[in-house]
Phi, psi and omega in degrees: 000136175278107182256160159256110156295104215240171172084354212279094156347153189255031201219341182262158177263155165315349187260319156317301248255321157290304181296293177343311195260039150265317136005289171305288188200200252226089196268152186256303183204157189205120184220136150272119192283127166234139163353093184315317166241001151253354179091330196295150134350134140252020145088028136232185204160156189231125182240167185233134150252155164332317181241169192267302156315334171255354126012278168288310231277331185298318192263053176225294170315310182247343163323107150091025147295145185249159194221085170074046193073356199224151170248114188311144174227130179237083187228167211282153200267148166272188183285138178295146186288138133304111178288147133264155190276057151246127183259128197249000000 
């Protein structure tokens, strides 16, 4: 299950971001989204864990944690929207 993680301080790295939620359990995958043209953060992200359970257990656990002073929001992610790709 995928969940999205929002709220993420802008000073942690992916590797933080992983361990923290590793913790729980058994992560598939963990990418923090960045800014394309400055490299900075943009304070969200999405990670998968293996099981559905450590999932629930994870947005149970870490919803509203606080993390470096910021409380974390953690909940299940939805399907990405289709965008069009036009740049003005």
């Amino acid at each position: 299950m995928k969940l999205f993680v929002g709220n993420i301080p802008y000073s942690m790295s992916e590797s933080e971001l992983r361990e923290l939620f590793e913790k729980v359990g058994e992560l598939e995958s963990c990418k923090l989204i960045m800014d394309r043209e400055t490299g900075r953060s943009k304070g969200f992200g999405f990670v998968e864990y293996k099981t559905e359970e450590d999932a629930s257990e994870a947005m149970e656990q870490l919803n509203e944690a606080d993390v470096q002073g910021k409380k974390l929001v953690v909940n299940k992610a939805r399907p990405q929207e289709k965008r069009n790709n036009i740049r003005r």
